[in-house]
N, C-alpha and C positions, 0 to 999 in steps of 0.2 A: 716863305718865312712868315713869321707870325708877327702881328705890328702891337707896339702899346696896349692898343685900345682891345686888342683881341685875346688878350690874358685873362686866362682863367681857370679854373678848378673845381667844378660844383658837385654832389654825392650824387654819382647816378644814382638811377632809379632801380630801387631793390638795393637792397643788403648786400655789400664786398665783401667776398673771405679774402682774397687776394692781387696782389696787383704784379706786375711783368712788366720793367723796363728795359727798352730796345736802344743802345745808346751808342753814338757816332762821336768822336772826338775831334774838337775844330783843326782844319790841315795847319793851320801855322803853332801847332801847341806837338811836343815831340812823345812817342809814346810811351816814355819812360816819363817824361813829368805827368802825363794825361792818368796813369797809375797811380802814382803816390798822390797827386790833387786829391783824384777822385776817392783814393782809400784813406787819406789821413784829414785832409779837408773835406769835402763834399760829404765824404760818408761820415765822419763824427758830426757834423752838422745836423745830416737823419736821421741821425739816432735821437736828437731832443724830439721828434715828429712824436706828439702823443696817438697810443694808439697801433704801434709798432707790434707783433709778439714776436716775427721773426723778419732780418731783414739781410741779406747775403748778394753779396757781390762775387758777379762770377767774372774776372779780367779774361778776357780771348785773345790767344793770340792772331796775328794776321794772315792774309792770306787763307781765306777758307778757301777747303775743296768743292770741287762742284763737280755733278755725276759728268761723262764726256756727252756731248751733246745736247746742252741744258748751254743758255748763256752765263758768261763768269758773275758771279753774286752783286747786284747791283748793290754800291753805298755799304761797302762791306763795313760792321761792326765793331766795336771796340770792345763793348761791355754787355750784361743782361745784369741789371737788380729782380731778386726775387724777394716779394716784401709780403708777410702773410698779415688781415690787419686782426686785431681783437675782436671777438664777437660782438661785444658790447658797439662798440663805436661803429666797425665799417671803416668806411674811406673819411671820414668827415674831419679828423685829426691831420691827414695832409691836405681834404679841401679848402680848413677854413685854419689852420693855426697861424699864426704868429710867425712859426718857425718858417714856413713854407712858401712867404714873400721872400726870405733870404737864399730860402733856396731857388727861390728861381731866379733871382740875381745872381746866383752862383753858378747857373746853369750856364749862362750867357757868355761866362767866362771859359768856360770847360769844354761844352758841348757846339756839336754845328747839327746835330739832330737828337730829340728826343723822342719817341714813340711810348707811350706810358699808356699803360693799359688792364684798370681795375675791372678785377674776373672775380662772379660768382660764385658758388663753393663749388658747382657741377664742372666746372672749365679746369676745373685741376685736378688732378688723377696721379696719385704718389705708387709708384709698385713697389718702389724699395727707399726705406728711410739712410739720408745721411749718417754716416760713423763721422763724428770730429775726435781730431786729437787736440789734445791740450796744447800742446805746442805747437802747433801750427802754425808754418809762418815764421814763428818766431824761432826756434831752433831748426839753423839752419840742412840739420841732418837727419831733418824728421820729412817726412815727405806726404803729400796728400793723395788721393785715391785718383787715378788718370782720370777724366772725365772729357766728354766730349759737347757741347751743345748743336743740336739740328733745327736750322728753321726753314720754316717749308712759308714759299709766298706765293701767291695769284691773283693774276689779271680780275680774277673773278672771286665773288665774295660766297661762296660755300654757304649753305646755313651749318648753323652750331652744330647740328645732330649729325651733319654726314663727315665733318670734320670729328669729330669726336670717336664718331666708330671708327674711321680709317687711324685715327693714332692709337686706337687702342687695338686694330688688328697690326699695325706696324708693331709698337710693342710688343704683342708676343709672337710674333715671327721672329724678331729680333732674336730673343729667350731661345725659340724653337731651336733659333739656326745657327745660335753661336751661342754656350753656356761662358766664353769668357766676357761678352757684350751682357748688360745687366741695366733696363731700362730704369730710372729714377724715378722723373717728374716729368709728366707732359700736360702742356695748355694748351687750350682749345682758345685761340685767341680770337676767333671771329664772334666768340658770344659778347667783348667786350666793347666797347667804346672808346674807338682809336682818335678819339678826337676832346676827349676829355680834358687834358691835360696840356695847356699852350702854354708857350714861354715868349715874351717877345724879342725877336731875332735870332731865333731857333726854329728851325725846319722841323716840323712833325715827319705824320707818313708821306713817305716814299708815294709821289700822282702815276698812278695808275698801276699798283703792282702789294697788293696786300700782305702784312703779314699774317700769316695765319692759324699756324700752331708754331711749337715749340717743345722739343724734349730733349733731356738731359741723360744721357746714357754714362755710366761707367765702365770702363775698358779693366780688364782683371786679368789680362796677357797683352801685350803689345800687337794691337792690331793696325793697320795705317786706314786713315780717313779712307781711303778707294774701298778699303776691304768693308769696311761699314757702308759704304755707298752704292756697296753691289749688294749685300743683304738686304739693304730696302730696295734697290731696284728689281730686285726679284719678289717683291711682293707685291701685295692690292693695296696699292698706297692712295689710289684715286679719292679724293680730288687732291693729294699731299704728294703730288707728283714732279714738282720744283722744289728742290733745296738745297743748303749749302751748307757743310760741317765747320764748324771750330774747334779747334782746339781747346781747351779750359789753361790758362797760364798758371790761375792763381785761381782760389775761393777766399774768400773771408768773411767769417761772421761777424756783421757787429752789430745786433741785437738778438737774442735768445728769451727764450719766458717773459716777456714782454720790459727786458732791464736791455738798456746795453752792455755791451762784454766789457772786458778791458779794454781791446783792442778797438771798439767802439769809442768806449769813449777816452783814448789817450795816443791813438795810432800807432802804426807799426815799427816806427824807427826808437820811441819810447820802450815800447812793450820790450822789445832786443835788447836794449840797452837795461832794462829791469833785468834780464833775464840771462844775460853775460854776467851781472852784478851779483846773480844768486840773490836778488833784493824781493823777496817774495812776499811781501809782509806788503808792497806795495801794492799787491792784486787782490789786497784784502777786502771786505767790504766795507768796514767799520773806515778804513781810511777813503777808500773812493765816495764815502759817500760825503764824507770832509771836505773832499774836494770840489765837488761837483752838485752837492746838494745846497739850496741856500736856506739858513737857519731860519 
């Protein structure tokens, strides 16, 4: 656990395109409130983070899979933030802003682990861009694209360069060996600095068991966790040879081109309620920015 005095946030060293949060939800907080906190409080919260262009919450649900013979996923997961920062800035808007004392008081409330982890522009590797719908979320009959998250951890700290080739040969064996499996986004987490980011009395990483990458696959046929699990066990995953699947619950964008959405900035029980009302005049920009900008 991280005390007082050991809080901090400073820009590493070299320019951030992006950063990757790993995030554990405290046991006495239930997972249906640890949801709506973190998407309608915590997250409208970072979206004021100057410095944001894109910032997406991916909710997982529990119980990940683990291949048979690997042990069950230590300190199973709740959440991953994926936060892309502006060229200009870097990480220096959640190192040093205003906003980001609040949030890590709000961390305190939500979280029993953080893992926060700003990646260079070479640690991230997109093979296929997100489609969003408009309604997402919010019309309950609209549906998002299946998606799965994979993260691979070890004892041992890989360098960048052998971890990056095996996610990008896992990648296209994925492609190869199943056209309905459709790889995303994969991070090369061991080029980052897992220790950047302290909360006090919030757990960082996991002692003695790294995370290491990280990739986001879309499902485009109903496959089960096992059947994905045996695709990569059939390949040259080394040193990506521990991992454990999620499920994706939910995504939600709340910041796009460097604005936050609506949903960003007004949460999700609003945005519904807009949007039951046929009140579209609401999502306008000329009023949100009434609301939320000050004269």
């Amino acid at each position: 656990m991280q005390s007082a005095e050991t809080a901090s946030a400073t820009e590493p060293t070299g320019r951030m395109d992006s950063l990757v949060a790993i995030l554990e939800r405290r046991g006495d907080i239930s997972s249906d409130l640890f949801q709506r906190y973190w998407r309608d409080v915590h997250g409208v919260l970072a979206t004021r983070v100057p410095g944001f262009t894109s910032y997406v919450q991916y909710h997982l649900l529990p119980d990940p899979f683990t291949p048979p013979g690997q042990p069950p996923a230590s300190n199973p997961i709740d959440g991953i933030a994926e936060v892309i920062f502006a060229p200009s800035s870097g990480s220096s808007g959640l190192a040093s802003s205003q906003v980001s004392d609040f949030i890590r008081r709000d961390e305190q409330i939500l979280f029993s682990r953080v893992v926060s982890i700003p990646l260079s522009a070479e640690a991230r590797t997109v093979w296929s861009e997100d489609v969003w719908i408009e309604t997402e979320n919010i019309d309950p009959e609209v549906q998002a694209p299946e998606q799965v998250y994979v993260l691979f951890q070890s004892a041992q700290s890989p360098e960048p360069e052998e971890v990056g080739k095996a996610l990008a040969r896992i990648a296209e064996g994925i492609s190869k060996a199943d056209p309905a499996l459709k790889p995303m986004t994969g991070h090369t987490l061991t080029q980052g600095n897992h220790e950047w980011w302290n909360t006090p009395n919030v757990a960082g990483q996991v002692a003695g068991l790294n995370y290491i990458a990280a990739l986001r696959i879309r499902r485009e046929a109903e496959k089960s966790l096992g059947e994905i699990a045996d695709v990569i066990g059939e390949l040259d995953s080394v040193p990506l040879d521990r991992f454990a699947i999620y499920r994706v619950a939910a995504r939600y964008r709340m910041v796009a081109d460097g604005q936050p959405t609506p949903l960003g900035m007004r949460g999700l029980d609003i945005m519904r309620t807009i949007h039951q009302a046929g009140a579209a005049e609401q999502g306008s920009d000329a009023l949100l920015r009434s609301l939320f900008v000050h004269p």
